[in-house]
C-alpha positions in Angstrom: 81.1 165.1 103.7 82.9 162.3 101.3 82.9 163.2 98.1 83.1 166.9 98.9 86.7 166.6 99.9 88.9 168.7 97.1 92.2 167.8 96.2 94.8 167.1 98.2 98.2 170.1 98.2 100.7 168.6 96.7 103.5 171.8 96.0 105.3 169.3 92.9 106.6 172.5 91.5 108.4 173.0 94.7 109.3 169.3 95.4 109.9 167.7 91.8 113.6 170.5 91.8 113.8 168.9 95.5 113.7 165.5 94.7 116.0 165.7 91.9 118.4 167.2 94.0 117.9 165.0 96.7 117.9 161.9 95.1 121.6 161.2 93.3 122.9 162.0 97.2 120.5 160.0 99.3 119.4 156.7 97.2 122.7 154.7 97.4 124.0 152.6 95.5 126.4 152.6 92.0 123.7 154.8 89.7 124.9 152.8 86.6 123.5 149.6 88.4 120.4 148.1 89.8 121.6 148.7 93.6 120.0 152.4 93.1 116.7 154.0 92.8 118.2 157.5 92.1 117.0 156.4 88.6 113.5 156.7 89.9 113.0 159.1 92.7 114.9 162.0 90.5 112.3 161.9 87.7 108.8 160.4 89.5 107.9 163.9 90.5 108.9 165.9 87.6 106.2 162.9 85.9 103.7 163.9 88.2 104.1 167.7 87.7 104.0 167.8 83.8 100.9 165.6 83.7 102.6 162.2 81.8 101.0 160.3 84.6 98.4 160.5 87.0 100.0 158.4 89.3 98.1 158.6 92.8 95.2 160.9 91.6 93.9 158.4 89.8 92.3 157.0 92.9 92.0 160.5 95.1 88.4 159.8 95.4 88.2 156.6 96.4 91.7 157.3 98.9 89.6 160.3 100.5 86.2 159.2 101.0 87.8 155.8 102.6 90.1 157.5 104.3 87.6 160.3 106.3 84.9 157.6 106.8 87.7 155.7 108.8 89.3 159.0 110.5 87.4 158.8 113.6 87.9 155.2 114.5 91.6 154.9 112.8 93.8 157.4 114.3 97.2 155.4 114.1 98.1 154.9 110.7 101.3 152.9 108.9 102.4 154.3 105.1 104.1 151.3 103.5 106.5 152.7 101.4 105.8 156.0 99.2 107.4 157.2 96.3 106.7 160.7 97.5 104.5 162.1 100.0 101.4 161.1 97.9 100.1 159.1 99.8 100.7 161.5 103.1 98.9 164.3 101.3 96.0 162.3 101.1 95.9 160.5 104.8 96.2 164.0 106.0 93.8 166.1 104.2 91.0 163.4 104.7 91.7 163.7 108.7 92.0 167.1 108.5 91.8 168.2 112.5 91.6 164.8 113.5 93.8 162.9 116.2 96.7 161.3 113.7 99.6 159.4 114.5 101.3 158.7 111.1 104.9 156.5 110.6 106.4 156.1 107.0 108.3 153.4 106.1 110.2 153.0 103.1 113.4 151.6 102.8 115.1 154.8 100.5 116.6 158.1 102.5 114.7 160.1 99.3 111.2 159.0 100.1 112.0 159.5 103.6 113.2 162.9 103.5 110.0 164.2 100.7 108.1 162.6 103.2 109.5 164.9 106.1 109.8 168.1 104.0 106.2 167.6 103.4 104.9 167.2 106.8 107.0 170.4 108.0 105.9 172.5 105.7 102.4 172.1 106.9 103.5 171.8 110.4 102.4 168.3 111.3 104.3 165.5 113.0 105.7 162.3 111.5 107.3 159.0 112.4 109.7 157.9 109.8 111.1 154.4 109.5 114.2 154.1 105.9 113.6 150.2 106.4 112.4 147.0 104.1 108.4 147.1 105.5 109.0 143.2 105.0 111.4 143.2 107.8 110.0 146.5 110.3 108.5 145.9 113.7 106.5 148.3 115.8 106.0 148.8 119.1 102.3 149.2 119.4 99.8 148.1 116.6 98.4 150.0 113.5 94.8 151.0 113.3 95.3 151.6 109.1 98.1 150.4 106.5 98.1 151.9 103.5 100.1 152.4 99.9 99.6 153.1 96.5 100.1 150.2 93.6 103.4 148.6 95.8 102.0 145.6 95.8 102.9 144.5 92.1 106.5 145.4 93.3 106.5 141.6 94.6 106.1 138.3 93.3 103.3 136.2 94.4 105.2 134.5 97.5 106.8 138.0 98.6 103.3 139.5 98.4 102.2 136.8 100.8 104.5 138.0 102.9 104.1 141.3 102.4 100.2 140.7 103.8 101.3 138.7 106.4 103.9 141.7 107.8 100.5 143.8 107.3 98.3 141.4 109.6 100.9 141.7 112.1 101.5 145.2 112.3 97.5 145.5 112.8 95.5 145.6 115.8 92.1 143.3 115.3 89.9 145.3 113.3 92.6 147.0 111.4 92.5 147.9 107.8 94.5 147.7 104.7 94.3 150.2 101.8 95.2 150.0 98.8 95.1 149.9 94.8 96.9 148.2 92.0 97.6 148.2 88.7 95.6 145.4 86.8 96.5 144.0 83.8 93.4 141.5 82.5 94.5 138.5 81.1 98.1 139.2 81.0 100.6 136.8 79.8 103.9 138.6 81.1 105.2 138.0 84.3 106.8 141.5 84.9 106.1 144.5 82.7 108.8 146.8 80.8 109.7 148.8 78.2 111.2 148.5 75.1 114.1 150.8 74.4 111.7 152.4 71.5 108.7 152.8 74.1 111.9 154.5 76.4 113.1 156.8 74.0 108.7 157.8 73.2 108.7 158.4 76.7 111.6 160.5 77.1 110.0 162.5 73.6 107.3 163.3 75.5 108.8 164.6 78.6 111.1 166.7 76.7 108.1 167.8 74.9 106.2 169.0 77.7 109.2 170.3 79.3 109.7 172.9 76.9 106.0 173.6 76.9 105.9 174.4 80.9 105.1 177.7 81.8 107.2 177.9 84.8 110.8 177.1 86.1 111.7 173.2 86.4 115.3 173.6 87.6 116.6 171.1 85.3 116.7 171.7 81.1 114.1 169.4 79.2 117.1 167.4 77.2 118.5 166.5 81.1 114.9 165.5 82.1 114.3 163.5 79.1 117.7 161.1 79.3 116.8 160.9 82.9 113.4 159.5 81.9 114.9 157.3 79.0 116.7 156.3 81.7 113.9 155.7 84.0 111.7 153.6 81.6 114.6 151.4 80.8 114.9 150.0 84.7 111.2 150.8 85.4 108.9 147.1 85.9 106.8 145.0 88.4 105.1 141.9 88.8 102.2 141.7 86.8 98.8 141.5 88.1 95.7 140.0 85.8 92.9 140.1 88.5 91.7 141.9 91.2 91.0 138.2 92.6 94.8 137.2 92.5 95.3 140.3 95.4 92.0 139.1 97.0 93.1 135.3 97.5 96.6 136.8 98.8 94.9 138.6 101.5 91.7 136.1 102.4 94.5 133.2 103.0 95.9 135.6 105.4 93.5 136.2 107.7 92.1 139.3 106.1 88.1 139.8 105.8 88.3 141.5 102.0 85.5 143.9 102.0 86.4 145.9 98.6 88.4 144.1 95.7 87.0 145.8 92.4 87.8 146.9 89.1 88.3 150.7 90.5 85.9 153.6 89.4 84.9 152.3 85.5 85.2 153.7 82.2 85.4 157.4 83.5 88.4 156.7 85.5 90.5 154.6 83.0 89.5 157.5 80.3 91.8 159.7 82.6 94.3 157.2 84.0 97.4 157.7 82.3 100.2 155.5 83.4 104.0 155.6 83.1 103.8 151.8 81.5 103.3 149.9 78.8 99.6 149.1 80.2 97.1 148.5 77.7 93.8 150.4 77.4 91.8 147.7 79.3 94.2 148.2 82.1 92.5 149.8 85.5 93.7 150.1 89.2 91.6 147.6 91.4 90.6 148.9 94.9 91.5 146.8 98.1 90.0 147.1 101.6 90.8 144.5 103.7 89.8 144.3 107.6 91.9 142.3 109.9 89.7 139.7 111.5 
């Protein structure tokens, strides 16, 4: 049943070493500019494994339970863009046995390959796509998109876009999936850190570096530069209302079934996010049927 689902495997032990490995040889780009994401991919994991931020477990519930209640009927499923295999850890374990056809797009050979070391090592198939999802085509229609807080990555007229690409990749009927960071009543158009709030960061991962029990594979002084590093570039379009993301996808054809404030005070006691957000900051909860 929902609700009885436990967590999704997610080896970061194993992959966080991988990533960081992976990531200064397949990202691209000059790594002292803005061309790159090595910056991010090298450290998200290593944030994930030492507990600085919940990240997509903050909405594992709510991913799971939608996820199986849709398994049956929603076989053919579209990942737009991942910053790991998150997201494919949880599309999986709610279809457990199930018929699945899952593609990953994302537009960075690091995703990609995390995504594909994943999916071998528990010996199921992927489709992966290292494109902009803004500009992929497909040759037969998605039952189910689905990502994890991407779309603040956009300003308001790319995320019109970004739900028109969606409407088209789905078949009638289809679904979108997703959460978001919420910001209520935000001022700021993008979010970011202050070199201070960087260097606190980086603190705090050296911190619980040295205070891991096991083997990283990198030293905590290396991990917290990288993360210095990592705050510094870090920033997305803020969102102030689950409404703004609602409007977005109703203009687009979508029927909004779910646009909400995510799972209440319980949820944003645990939610611990790699920004600046304030405490009245939540991730809202989309579900969106293409009519």
């Amino acid at each position: 049943m929902a609700g009885t689902l436990e967590r999704p495997h997610e080896p970061l032990a194993e992959s966080a070493p991988l990533a960081w490995a992976l990531a200064p040889r397949l990202c691209g780009g000059d790594p002292t500019s803005h061309d790159t994401c090595v910056w991010y991919h090298r450290v998200w994991q290593y944030l994930r494994l030492l507990e600085i931020i919940t990240s997509i477990r903050t909405n594992t519930s709510f991913l799971l339970e939608t996820f199986e209640h849709l398994a049956d009927t929603h076989p053919r499923v579209l990942i737009s863009a991942s910053a790991d295999y998150g997201m494919l850890a949880h599309v999986k374990h709610a279809f457990g046995e199930r018929p699945l056809e899952v593609t990953l797009v994302d537009r960075c050979p690091t995703s990609v390959r995390l995504n594909q070391w994943y999916a071998e090592r528990l010996g199921f198939a992927i489709t992966t796509v290292c494109d902009d999802v803004l500009a992929v085509q497909a040759d037969r229609p998605f039952d189910l998109v689905c990502t994890h807080n991407f779309v603040g990555r956009f300003d308001a007229d790319a995320r019109a876009r970004l739900a028109r690409r969606w409407h088209d990749l789905l078949r009638p009927g289809g679904v979108v999936v997703t959460t978001q960071r919420v910001r209520p009543g935000s001022r700021e158009v993008k979010t970011a850190y202050t070199p201070e709030q960087a260097r606190e960061l980086g603190a705090t991962v050296a911190a619980a570096a040295a205070a891991y029990p096991g083997s990283l594979g990198v030293l905590p002084d290396a991990l917290s530069q990288a993360t210095f590093e990592y705050a510094l570039r870090k920033g997305a379009y803020v969102v102030a209302s689950p409404q703004e993301i609602a409007d977005t996808f109703e203009r687009t054809g979508f029927d909004v079934r779910v646009a909400d404030e995510g799972g209440g005070v319980a949820e944003r006691q645990t939610d611990r996010p790699s920004s600046t957000a304030g405490t009245d900051s939540y991730r809202m909860r989309l579900v969106a049927v293409k009519s």
